[in-house]
N, C-alpha and C positions, 0 to 999 in steps of 0.2 A: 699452519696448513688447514686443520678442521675450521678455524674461524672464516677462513677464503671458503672454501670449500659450503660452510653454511652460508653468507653473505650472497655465495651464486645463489644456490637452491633459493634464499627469499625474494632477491630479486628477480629470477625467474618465474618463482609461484605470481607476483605481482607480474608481472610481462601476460602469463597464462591469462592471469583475468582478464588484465586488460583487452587481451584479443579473443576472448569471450562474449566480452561485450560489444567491440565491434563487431564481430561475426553476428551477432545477436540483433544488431541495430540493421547492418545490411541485409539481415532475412526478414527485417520487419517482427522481428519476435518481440512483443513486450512483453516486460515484468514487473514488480512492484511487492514493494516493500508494504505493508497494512499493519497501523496501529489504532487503537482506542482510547482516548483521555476525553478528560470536562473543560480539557483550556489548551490552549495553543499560546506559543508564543514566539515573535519570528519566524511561523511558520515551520515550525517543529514542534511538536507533542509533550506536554507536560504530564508527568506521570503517567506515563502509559499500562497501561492493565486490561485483564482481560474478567473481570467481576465489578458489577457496580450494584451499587443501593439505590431500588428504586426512590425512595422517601429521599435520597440526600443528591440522587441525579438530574438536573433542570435542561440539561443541554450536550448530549454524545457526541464526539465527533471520529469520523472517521477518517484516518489522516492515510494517503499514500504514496508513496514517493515513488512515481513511474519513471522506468527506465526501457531505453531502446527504442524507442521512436523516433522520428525523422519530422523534422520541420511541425506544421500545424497537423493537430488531429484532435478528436474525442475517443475520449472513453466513458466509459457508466460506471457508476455506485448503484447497485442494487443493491438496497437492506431487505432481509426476511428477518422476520420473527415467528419461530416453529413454525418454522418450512414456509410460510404462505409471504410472498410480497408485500412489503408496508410502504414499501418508496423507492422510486428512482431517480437519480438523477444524472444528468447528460454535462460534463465537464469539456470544456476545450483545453489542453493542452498545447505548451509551443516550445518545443524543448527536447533532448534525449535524457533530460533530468531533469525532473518537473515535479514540486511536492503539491500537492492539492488535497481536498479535504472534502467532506459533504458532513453535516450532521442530522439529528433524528431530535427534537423538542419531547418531554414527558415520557420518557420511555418508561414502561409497564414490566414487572415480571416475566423471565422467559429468556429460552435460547436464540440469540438472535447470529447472524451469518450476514457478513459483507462481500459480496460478489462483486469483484474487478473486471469488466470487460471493455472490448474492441468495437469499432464501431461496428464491426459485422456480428457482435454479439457473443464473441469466442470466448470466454472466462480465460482469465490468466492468471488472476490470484485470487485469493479468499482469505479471508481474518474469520474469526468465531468469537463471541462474549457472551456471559450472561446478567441477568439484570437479576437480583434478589431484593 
């Protein structure tokens, strides 16, 4: 009886998200997943971490795997380093599950912040790292 009884409840909790995420997708709400690694591969993030060595880092990327969105759209990578803008970049998206990337060349000691947003500009996620 407890194994029926736990077997609902998981399969339930799995049902909950799932219609999370639909509900999510039909209000236009996006979300996203943010990581940071030196390599990609398949299109998924090798070692992902959130400290890197300036002296041993050649190429950052910023990997994020959007969700909720409806057919074609853009979203931005905005990088800051201590607070002030270093880069933006303008992605198109085609998918409610879509991983995409941008990177940063020589990064420099310092706090740096990855801002996720909508094409109307709305942040929807953010990652943090820093570079020593």
């Amino acid at each position: 009886m407890l194994a029926k009884v736990t077997a609902t409840l998981i399969v339930s909790a799995f049902a909950l998200v799932g219609l999370a995420e639909r509900a999510r997708a039909e209000e236009g709400g996006l979300a996203a997943e943010v990581k940071f690694c030196e390599k990609l591969e398949k299109f998924k993030p090798v070692d992902p971490k959130t400290t890197f060595s300036s002296a041993e880092t050649k190429k950052l990327y910023g990997w994020t795997l959007i969700t909720g969105g409806k057919g074609a759209f853009t979203v931005n990578h905005t990088w800051l380093k201590n607070g002030k803008q270093v880069f933006k970049h303008t992605i198109n998206v085609k998918g409610s599950r879509y991983p995409t990337w941008s990177f940063l060349r020589s990064v420099s000691k310092g706090s740096y912040k990855l801002e996720v947003s909508d094409e109307a500009g709305k942040v929807f996620a953010t990652g943090e790292f820093t570079v020593n």
